[in-house]
C-alpha positions in Angstrom: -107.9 -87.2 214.9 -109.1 -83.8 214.9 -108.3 -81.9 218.3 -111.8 -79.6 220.0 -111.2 -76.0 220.2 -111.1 -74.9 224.2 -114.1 -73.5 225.2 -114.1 -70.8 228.2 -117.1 -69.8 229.9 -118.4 -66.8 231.7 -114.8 -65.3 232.8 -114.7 -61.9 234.3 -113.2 -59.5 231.7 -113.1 -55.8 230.1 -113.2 -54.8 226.8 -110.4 -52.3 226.0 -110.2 -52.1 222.6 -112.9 -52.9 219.1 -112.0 -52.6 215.3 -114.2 -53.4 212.6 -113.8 -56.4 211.2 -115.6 -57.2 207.6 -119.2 -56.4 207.1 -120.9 -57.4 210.1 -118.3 -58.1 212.6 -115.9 -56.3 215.5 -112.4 -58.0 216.5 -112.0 -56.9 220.0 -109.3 -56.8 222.5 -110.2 -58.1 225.6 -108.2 -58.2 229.1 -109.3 -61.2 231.3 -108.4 -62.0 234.8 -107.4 -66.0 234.3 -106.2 -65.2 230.8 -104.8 -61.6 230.3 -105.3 -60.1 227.0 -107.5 -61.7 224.2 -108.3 -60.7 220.9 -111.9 -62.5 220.0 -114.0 -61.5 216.8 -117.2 -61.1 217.6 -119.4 -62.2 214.9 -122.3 -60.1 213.8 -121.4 -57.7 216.7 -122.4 -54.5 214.3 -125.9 -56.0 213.6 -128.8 -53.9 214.8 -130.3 -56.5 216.3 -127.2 -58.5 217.6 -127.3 -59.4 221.2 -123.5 -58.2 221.8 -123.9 -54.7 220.3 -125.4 -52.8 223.3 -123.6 -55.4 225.9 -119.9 -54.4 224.1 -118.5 -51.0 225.8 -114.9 -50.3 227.2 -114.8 -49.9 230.7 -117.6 -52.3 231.8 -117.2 -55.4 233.2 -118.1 -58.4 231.5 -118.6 -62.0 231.9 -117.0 -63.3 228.6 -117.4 -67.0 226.8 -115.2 -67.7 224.1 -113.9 -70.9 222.1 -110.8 -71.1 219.6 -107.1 -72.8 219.2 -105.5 -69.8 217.1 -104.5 -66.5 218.4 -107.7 -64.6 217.3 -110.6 -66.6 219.3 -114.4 -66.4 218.6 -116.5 -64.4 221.2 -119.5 -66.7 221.9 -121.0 -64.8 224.8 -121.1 -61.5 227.1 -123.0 -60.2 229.6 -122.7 -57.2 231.6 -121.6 -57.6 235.0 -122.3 -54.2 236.1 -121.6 -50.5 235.3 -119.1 -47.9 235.2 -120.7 -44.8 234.5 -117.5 -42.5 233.4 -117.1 -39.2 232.0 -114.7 -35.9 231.5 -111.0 -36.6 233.2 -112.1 -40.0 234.2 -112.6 -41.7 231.2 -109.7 -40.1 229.9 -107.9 -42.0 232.7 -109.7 -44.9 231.8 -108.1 -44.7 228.3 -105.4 -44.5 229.5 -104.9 -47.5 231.5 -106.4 -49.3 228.6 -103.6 -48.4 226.7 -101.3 -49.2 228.9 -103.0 -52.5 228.9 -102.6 -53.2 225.1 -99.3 -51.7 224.6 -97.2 -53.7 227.5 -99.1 -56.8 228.7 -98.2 -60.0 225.8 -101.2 -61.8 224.6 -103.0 -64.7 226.7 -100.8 -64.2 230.4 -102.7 -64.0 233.2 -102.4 -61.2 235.4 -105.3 -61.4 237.9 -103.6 -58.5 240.3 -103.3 -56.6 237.8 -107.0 -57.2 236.8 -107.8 -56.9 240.0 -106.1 -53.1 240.0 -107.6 -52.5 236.8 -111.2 -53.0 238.3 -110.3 -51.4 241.5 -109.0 -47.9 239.6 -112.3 -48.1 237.2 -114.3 -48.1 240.3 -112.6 -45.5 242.2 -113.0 -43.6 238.6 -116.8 -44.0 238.3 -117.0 -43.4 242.3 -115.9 -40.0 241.8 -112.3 -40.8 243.8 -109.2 -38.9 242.5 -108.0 -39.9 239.6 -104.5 -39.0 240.7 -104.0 -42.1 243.7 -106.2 -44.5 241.2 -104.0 -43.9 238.5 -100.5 -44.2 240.4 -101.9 -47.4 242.0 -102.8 -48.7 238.8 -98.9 -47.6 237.0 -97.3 -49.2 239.9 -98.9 -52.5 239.9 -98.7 -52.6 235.9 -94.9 -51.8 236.1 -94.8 -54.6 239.2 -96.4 -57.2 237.3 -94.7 -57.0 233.8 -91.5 -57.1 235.9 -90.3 -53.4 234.9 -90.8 -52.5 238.8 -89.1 -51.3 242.4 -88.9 -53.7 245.1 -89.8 -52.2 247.8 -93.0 -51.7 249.5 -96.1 -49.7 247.6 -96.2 -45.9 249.2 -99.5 -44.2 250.2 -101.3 -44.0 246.5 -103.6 -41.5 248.1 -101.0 -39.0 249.9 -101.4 -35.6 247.6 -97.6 -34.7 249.6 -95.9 -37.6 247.3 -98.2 -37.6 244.3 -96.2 -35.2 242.2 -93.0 -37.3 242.6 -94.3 -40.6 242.6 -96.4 -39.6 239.2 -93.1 -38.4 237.7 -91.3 -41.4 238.7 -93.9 -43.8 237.2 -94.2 -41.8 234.1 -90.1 -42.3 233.3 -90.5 -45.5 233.9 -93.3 -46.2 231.3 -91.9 -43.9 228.9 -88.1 -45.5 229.4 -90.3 -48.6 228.4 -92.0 -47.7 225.9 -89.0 -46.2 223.9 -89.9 -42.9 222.5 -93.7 -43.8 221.2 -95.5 -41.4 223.3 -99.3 -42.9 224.3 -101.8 -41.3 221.8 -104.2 -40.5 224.9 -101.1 -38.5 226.8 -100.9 -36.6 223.4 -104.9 -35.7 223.3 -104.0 -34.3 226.5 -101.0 -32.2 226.4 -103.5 -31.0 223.2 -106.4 -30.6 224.8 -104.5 -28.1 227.6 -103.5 -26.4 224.6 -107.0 -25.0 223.6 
């Protein structure tokens, strides 16, 4: 008796990472709200004339089918949900949190406030908002959910008075965390003051 893959359909999601994968084909990591991070190949995604080539970009949201038992799953659908039109310091904040994403959350655990902070902080991003309270939301609510943060009550994101503290606070935190491997976007931009 042979047991049906799952099949999920339409589910809001972001791609935050893509690799090559053979010939024709991306595996890409995806970060869903009712299922967390995903890694799905995406068959034929480097095409020319494949229908998830143009729809495929980090930062926009998504509305993401997929089907599979094993711990890679086969993209069978996306469709763009709408646009994030980033550039300069915000889409390097945007690269950020995506790293974030992949380097603490485990595979396949939900984390829909988390998604919902995600979305929120690439909105504020492409709206033009400072990146600063966006980010610092974002850090606090990652650290929150993956248990690693403070108990008491969320202070005011957007106070420019408490951002210099808070930002260093969060930023011990995720580095105490992530054990001495820097993020390869804060290094791009400790070398990119550099120049």
């Amino acid at each position: 008796m042979s047991r049906r893959a799952p099949r999920v359909q339409d589910r809001p999601g972001y791609m935050l990472h893509a690799t090559a994968w053979r010939e024709t084909s991306l595996i890409v990591q995806t970060f869903s709200r009712e299922h967390g991070c995903v890694a799905m190949v995406a068959k034929g995604a480097k095409r020319p004339y494949s229908v998830l080539r143009p729809v495929l970009s980090a930062f926009q949201p998504l509305l993401l089918s997929w089907t599979g038992n094993g711990e890679v799953k086969t993209l069978t659908r996306a469709e763009i949900a709408g646009i994030r039109p980033l550039t300069g310091t915000a889409l390097m904040s945007a690269w950020y949190m995506n790293e974030l994403l992949l380097r603490l959350l485990p595979r396949e655990d939900a984390h829909p406030l988390l998604f919902d902070a995600y979305d929120t902080a690439l909105q504020q991003l492409s709206g033009g908002t400072r990146a600063a309270g966006a980010l610092r939301r974002f850090e606090w609510t990652l650290l929150r959910e993956t248990g690693y943060g403070v108990d008491e009550a969320p202070p005011d994101f957007d106070d420019p008075a408490i951002e210099p503290a808070l930002r260093r606070d969060l930023r011990e935190r995720l580095a105490e965390i992530l054990a001495g491997r820097p993020l390869s976007t804060r290094r791009v931009l400790l070398d990119l003051q550099r120049i």
